[in-house]
VOBA-1610 file (N, C-alpha, C; in pm, whole numbers, padded with zeros to 5 digits, always signed):
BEGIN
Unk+10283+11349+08552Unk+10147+11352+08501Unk+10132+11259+08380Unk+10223+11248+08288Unk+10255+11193+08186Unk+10234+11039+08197Unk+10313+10986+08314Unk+10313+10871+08348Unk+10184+10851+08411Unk+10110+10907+08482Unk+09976+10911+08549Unk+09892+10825+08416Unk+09914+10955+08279Unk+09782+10897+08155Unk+09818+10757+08116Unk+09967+10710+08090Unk+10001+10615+08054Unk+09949+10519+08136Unk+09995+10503+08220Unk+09924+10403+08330Unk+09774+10380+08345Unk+09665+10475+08352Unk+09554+10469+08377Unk+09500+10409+08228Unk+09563+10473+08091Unk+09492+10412+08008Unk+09530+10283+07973Unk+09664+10264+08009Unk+09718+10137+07968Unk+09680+10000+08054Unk+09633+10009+08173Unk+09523+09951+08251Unk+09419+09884+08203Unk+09343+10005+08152Unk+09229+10001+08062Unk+09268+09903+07906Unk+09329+09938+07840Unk+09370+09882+07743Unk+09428+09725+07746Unk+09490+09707+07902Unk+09489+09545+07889Unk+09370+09458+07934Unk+09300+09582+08036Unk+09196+09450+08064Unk+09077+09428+07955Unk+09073+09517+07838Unk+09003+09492+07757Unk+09065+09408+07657Unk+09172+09367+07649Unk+09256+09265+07546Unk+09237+09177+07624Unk+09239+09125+07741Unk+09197+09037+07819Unk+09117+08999+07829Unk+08982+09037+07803Unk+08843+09043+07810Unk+08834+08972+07671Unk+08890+09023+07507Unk+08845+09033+07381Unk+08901+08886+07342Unk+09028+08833+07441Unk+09100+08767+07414Unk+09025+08657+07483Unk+08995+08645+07619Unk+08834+08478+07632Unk+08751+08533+07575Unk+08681+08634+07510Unk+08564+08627+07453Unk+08593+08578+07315Unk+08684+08534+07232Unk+08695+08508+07131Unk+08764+08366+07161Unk+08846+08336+07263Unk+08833+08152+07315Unk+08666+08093+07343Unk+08599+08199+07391Unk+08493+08110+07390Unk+08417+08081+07300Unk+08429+08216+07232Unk+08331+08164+07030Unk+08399+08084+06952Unk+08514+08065+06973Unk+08586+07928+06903Unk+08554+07807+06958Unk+08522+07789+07064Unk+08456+07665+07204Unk+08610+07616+07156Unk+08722+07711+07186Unk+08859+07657+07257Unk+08857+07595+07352Unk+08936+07492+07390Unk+08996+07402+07514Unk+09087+07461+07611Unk+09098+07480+07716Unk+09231+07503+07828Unk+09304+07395+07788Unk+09240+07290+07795Unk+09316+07134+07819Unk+09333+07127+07698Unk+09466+07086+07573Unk+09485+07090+07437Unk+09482+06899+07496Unk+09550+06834+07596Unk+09571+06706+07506Unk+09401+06593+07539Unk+09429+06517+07439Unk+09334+06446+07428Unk+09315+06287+07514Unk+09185+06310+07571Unk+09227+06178+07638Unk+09225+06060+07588Unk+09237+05943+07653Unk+09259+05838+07665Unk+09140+05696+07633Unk+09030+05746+07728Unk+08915+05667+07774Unk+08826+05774+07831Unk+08719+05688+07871Unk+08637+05800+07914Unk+08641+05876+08046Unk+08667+05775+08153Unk+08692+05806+08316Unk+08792+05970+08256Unk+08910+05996+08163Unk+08989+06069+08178Unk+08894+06185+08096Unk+08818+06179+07989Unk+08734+06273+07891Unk+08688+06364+08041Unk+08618+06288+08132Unk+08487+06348+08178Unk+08599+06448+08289Unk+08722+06374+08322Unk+08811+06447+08423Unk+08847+06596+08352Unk+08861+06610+08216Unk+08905+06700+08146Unk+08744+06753+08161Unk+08629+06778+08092Unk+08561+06850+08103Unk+08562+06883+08257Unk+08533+06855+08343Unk+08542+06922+08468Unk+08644+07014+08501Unk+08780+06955+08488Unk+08874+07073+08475Unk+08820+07179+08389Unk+08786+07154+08287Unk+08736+07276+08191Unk+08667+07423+08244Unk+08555+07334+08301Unk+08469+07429+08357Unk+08513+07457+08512Unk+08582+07399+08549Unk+08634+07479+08663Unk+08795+07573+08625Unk+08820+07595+08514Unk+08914+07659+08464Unk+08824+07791+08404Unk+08744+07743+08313Unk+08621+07862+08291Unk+08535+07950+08400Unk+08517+07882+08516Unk+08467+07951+08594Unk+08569+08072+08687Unk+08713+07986+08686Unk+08841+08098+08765Unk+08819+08228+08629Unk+08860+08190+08504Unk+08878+08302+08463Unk+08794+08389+08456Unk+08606+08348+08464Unk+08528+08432+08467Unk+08542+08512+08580Unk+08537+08433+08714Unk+08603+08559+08822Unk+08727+08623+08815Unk+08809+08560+08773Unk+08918+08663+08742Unk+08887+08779+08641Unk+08847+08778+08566Unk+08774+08910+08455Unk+08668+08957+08544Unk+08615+08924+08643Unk+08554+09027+08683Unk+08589+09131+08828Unk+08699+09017+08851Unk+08793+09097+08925Unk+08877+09201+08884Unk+08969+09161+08811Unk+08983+09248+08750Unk+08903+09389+08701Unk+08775+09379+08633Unk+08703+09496+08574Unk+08641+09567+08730Unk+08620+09505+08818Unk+08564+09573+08915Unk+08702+09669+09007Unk+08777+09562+09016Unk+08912+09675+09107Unk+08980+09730+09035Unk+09023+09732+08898Unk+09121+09789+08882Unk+09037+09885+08715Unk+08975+09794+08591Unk+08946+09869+08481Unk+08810+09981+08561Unk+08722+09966+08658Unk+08614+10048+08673Unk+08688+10166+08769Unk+08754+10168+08804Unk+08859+10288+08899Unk+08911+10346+08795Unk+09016+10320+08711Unk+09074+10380+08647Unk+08970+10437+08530Unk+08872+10401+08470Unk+08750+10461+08390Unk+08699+10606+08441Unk+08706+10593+08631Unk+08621+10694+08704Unk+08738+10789+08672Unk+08850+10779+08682Unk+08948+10873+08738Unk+09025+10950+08557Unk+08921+10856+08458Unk+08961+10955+08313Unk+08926+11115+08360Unk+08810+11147+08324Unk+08775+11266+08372Unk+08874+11397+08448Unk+08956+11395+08591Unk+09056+11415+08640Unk+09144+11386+08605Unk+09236+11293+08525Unk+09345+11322+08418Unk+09283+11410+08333Unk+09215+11380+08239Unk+09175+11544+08121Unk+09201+11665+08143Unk+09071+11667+08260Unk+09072+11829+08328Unk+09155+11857+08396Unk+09311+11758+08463Unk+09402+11821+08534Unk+09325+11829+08674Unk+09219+11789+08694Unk+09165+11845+08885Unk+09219+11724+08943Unk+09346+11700+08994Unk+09385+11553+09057Unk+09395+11609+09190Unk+09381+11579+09322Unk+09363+11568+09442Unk+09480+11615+09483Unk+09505+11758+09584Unk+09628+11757+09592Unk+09647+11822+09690Unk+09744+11751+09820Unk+09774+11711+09978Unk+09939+11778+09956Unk+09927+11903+10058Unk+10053+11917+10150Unk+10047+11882+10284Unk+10130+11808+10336Unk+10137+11777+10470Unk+10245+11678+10505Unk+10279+11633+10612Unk+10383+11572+10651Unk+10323+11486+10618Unk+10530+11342+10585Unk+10448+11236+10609Unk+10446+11152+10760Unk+10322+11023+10737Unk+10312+11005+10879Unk+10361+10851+10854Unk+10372+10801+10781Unk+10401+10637+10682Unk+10440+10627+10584Unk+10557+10607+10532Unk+10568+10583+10447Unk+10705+10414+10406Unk+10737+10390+10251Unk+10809+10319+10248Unk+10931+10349+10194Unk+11038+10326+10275Unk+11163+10449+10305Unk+11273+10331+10246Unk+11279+10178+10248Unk+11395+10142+10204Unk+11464+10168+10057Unk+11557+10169+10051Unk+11594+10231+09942Unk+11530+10345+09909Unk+11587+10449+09998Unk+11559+10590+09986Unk+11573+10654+09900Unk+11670+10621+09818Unk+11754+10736+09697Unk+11678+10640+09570Unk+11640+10494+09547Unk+11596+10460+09461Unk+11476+10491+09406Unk+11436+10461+09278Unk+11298+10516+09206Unk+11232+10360+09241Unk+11098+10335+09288Unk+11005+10222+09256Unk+10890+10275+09308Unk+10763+10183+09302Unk+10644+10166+09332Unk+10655+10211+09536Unk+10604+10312+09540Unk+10576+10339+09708Unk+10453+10363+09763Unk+10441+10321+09888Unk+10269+10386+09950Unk+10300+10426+10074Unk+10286+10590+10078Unk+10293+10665+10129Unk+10154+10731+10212Unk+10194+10718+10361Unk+10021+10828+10375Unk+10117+10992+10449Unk+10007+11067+10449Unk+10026+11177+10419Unk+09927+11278+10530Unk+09963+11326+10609Unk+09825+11407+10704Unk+09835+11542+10655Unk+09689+11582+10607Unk+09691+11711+10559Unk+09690+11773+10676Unk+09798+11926+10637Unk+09863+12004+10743Unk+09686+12127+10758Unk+09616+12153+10645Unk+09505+12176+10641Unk+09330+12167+10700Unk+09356+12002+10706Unk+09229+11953+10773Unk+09276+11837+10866Unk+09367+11843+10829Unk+09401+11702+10979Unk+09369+11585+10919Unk+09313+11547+10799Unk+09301+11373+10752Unk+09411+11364+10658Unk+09406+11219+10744Unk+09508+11132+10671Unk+09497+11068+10542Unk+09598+11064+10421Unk+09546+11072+10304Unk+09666+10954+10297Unk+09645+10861+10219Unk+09693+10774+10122Unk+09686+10703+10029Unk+09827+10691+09956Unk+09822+10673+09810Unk+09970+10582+09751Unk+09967+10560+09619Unk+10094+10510+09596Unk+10144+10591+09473Unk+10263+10632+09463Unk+10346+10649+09361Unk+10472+10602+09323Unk+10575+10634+09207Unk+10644+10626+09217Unk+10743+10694+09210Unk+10821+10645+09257Unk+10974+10774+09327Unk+11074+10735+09414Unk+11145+10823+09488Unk+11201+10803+09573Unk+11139+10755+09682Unk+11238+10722+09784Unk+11122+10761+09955Unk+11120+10877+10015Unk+11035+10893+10093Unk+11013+11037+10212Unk+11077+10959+10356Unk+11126+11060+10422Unk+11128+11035+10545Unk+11031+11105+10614Unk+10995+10965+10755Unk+10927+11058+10799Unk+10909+11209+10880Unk+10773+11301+10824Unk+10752+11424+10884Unk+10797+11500+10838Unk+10821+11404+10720Unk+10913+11570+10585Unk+10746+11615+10536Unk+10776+11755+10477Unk+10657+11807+10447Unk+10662+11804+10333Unk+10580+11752+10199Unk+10558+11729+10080Unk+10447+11755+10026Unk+10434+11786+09920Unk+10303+11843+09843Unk+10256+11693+09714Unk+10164+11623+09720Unk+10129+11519+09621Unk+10024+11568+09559Unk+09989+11479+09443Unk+09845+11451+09369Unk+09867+11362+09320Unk+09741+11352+09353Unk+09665+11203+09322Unk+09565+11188+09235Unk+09518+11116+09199Unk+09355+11054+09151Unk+09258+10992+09237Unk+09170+11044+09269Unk+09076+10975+09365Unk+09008+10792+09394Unk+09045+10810+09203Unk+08983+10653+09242Unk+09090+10519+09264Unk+09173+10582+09230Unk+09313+10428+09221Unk+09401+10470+09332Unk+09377+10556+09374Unk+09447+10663+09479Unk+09625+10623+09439Unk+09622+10637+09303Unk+09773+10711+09241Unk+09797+10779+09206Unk+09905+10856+09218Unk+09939+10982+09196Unk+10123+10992+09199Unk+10198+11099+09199Unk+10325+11176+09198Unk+10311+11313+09297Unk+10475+11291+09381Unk+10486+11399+09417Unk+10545+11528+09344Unk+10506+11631+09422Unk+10523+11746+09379Unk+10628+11835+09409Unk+10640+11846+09565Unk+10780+11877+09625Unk+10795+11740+09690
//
């Protein structure tokens, strides 16, 4: 659970240093490109790079804030209150190499309850499949830890 808060806020916390960090390149009217050109044919090559360097990172910041900082924002709420989503059932998929090792896994899961299939990623060991396990999750990043 511990690792759950860390993660969700620490998410949050980079993409806003990320965010604070071009918003303060751009009130400086910082350069991507530091060296200086030559003539002009090369000036005008550098402003274009510019703004097509300005325009990746603007989609990248908003990629970012849309998949990953606006999920993890929804899913504060359920860390606080402890209500995290939580599936016993076999599994039906999962990622089994290095079984005995701890890393990043995505596991789905059929509730033995309602019959849907639930998936998510944590980290841990692996499951084999059709072992019966108990998880929770967070609804919006659909991460979570198992339980048994």
């Amino acid at each position: 659970m511990v690792f759950l808060i860390f993660r969700t806020f620490g998410l949050i916390i980079i993409s806003f240093i990320v965010l604070i960090i071009y918003i303060l390149h751009r009130k400086k009217k910082g350069k991507f490109i530091k060296r200086k050109a030559v003539n002009e044919k090369e000036k005008r090559k550098y402003q274009k790079w510019e703004k097509i360097i300005n325009v990746m990172a603007v989609v990248g910041l908003l990629i970012l804030g849309i998949f990953i900082t606006v999920p993890c924002c929804l899913d504060i709420p359920y860390l606080l209150s402890d209500n995290l989503v939580e599936v016993t059932g076999k599994v039906t998929q999962g990622a089994m190499s290095g079984e005995n090792s701890n890393s990043e896994r995505r596991i789905h899961i059929r509730d033995e309850k309602t019959g849907e299939e639930h998936s998510l990623k944590y980290w841990g060991a692996g499951s084999d499949l059709g072992d019966k396990i108990t998880v929770r999750y967070l609804p919006h990043t659909k991460y979570g830890y198992m339980v048994e």
